[in-house]
N, C-alpha and C positions, 0 to 999 in steps of 0.2 A: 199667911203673909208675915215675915219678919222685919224689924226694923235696923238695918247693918249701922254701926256704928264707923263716919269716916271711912267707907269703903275705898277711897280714893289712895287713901296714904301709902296703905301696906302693897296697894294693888302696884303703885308706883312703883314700890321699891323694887317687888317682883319682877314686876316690868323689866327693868333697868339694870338690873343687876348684874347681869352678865352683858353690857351691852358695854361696854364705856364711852364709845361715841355716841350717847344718849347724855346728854346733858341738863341740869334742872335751872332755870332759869328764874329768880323771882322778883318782884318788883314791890317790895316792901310789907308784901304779904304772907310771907312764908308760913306760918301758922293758919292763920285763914284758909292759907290754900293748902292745909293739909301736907306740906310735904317738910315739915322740921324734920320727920322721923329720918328722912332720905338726905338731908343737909348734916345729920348724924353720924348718919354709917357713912354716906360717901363726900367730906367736903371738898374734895379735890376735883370732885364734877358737878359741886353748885356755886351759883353766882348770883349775889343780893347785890341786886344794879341801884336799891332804891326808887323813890318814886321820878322816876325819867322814863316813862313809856317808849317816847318817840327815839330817843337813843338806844332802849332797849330793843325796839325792834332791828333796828340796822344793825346792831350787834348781832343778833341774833341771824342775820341775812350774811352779815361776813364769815361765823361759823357754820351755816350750812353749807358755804363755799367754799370752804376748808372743809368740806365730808363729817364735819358734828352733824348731831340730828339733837336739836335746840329742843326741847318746852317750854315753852313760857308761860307762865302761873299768874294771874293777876281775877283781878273781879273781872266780869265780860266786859262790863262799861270801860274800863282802861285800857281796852286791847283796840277799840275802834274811834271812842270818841276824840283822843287827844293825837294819838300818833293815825290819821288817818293817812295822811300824806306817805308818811313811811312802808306803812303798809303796802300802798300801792307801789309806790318806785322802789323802794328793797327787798319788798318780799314777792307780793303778787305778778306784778310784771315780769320781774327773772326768775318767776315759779320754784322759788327757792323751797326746801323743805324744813317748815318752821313750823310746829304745832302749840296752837296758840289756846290756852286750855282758860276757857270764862268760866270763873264759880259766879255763884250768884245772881244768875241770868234772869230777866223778867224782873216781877214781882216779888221774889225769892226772896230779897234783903227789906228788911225795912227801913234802907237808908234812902228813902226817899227818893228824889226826880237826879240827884245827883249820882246815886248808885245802882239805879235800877235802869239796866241795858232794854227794854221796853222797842226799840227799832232796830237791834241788831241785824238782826236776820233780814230785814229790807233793804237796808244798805248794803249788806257784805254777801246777800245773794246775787246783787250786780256787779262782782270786782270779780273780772274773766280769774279762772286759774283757782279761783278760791273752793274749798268742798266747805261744804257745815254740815255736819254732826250735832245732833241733842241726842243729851242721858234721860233715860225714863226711870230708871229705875239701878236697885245697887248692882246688878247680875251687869247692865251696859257700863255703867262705871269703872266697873271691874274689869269690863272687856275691851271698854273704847280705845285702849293705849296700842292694843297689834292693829287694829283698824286704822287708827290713824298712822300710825310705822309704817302702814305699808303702801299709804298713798305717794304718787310721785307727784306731791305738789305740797304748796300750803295746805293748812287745814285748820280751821277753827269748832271747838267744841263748848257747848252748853256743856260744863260738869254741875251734876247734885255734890251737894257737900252734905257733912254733919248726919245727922241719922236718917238713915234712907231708906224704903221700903223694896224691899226683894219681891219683884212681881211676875220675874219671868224668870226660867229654870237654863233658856237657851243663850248662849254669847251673841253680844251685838254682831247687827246683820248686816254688812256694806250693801243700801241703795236696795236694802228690802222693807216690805211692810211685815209687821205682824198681824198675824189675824187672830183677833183676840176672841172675837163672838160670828157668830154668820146666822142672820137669817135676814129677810126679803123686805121688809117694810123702809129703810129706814139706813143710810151709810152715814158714819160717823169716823172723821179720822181727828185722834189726837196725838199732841207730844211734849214731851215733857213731862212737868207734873200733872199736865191739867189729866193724862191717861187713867193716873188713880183715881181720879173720881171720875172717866169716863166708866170703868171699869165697875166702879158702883151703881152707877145711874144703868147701863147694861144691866146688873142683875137683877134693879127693881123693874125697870123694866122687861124684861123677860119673862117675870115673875106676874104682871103686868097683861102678858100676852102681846107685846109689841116685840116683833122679830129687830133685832138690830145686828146691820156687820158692821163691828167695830175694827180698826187698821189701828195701828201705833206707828206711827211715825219718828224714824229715829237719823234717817238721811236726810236731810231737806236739801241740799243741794249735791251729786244732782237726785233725782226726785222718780222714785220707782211711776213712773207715769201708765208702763203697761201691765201692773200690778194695780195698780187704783182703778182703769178701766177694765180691767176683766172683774172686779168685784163690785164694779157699776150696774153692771148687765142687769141683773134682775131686780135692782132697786125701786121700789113702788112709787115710794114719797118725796124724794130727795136726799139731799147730804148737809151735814152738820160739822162744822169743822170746831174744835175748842184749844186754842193756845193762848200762852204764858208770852203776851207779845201782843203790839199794835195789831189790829184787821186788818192794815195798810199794809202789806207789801210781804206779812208771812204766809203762814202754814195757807188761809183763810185763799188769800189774790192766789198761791198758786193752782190752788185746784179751782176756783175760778177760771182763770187763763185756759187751764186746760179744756174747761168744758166747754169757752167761746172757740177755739181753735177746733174741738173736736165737732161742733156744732152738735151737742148736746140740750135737751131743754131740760134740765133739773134744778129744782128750786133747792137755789143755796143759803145758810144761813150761819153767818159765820162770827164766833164767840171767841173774844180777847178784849183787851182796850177799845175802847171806843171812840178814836183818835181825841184823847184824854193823857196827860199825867197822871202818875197814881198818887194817891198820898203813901208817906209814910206810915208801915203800920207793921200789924204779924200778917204774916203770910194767909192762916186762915180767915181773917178782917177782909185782908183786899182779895182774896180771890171769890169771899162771898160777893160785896161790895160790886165788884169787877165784872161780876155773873162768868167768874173761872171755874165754878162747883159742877158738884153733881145735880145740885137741885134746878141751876141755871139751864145743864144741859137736858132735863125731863123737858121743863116748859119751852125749850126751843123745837125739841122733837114733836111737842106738840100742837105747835101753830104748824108744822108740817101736816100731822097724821089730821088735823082739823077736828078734833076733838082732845078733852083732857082724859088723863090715864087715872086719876084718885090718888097716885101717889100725892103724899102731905111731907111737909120737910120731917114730922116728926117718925116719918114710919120710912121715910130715908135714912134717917139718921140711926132707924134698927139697922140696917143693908151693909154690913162692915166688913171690908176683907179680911178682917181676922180682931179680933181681942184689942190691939194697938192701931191705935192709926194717927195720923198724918200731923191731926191738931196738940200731938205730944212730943212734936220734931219740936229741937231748940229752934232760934228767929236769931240768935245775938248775929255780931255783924262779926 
């Protein structure tokens, strides 16, 4: 595994390049959100609105009206918390095509209860018209800008910023799962970053002798539904869900829902916030803290499997996808 440096930026330009009704749109963040290099080469199709969300958004709803194809670049917590209203009446209601791009999503920042989008996905998985997207990794990062091009609606996306781990070799998949591991005991679906350390705790487990199918989740709205039940079928113990996000109303409530609807009996056990604030901190603090880790997700698997596996955090913390990892990502803001 590698760790891409800013996989966002260059991917942007590419993006965009030949496109010109592709527009960069930023809200005081430009550096943060990775795209100075594209405010460079092209400044005749970027616009630093400053920190004004809620007029940025309706700007952004009058140029999609005019046939621009808008991005808007801001932390996620500035795309929902302030311009909600706008959201809904400029953008989402007249299914405008605005691609609303959150860095920093979750627990990702350590700027505390202020910058940390922590309920995103529960709130803007109820706003008709709206898709959401989460990056897992640099290869979706890279790929998420056609996928979202090519939806005919809003779209809002989790981006990773800053140094990113490359975990998968395939382009983001519209409204599929990835199957990262398969075997019978034990279904686990993560997204985001919690995936890398689902992807750990898979091998020590494996390793372990506990069969686990792990899914990666990368559409959450809408939500590969007859992809999660066809890889339910043979499940022994239950399912374990782990995101970068409240339990209330993400990744966790949807596959939930699906199993009362489906009338399902499978014990679920689902790992994020624990309708809690986070503190402020580095990302590897709060996602131990948070029980976001790989170590969290062994001991959840194993109040399922109703016994323990012996893994020790220290024979975890041998279990690495490669030489580098996750706790050597910068944290600044």
């Amino acid at each position: 595994m590698d760790l891409v440096s800013k996989p966002y930026a260059q991917a942007f330009i590419e993006f965009a390049r030949h496109k010109p009704e592709v527009l960069c749109i930023s809200a005081d963040l430009t550096s943060s959100c990775e795209i100075d290099g594209f405010r460079e080469q092209f400044p005749e199709r970027f616009f630093s609105m400053g920190m004004t969300e809620q007029h940025t958004l309706s700007f952004c709803a009058g140029l999609a009206l005019e046939g621009f194809r808008p991005f808007f670049h801001t932390f996620s917590v500035f795309l929902y918390r302030r311009p909600y209203d706008q959201l809904i009446n400029s953008i989402a209601y007249s299914n405008r095509q605005v691609r609303l791009m959150g860095f920093l999503p979750g627990i990702t920042t350590p700027g505390g209860i202020t910058h940390q989008a922590i309920e995103d996905i529960a709130i803007l998985r109820s706003v008709p018209n709206l898709t959401l997207l989460e990056t897992g990794d640099a290869t979706e990062v890279e790929t998420v800008l056609e996928v979202a091009d090519a939806i005919d609606g809003p779209v809002y996306v989790r981006v990773l910023r800053g140094l990113v781990p490359r975990l998968f070799t395939t382009p983001f998949g519209f409204n599929q799962l990835r199957t990262l591991s398969q075997g019978k005991d034990v279904l686990v679906l993560s997204a985001g970053i919690t995936t890398e350390e689902a992807m750990r705790a898979t091998q020590a487990l494996t390793q372990a002798g506990v069969g686990i199918t792990h899914l990666h989740v990368s559409t959450l709205k809408p939500f590969a539904r007859q992809a999660f039940l066809e890889a339910l079928t043979d499940i022994r113990y239950g399912v374990v869900t782990i995101e970068n996000h409240t339990i209330i109303g993400g990744l966790g409530s949807m596959v939930a829902e699906i199993l009362a609807e489906e009338g399902i009996a499978k014990k679920l056990i689902r790992l994020g916030l624990q309708d809690t604030f986070a503190h402020g901190a580095s990302r590897p603090y709060l996602m131990k803290k948070y029980s976001l880790d790989a170590l969290a997700l062994i001991r959840a698997i194993e109040k399922l499997l109703h016994h323990t596996t012996g893994i020790t955090a220290n024979e975890l913390q041998a279990v690495r996808l490669d030489t580098v990892h996750s706790e050597a990502k910068a944290e600044a803001l």
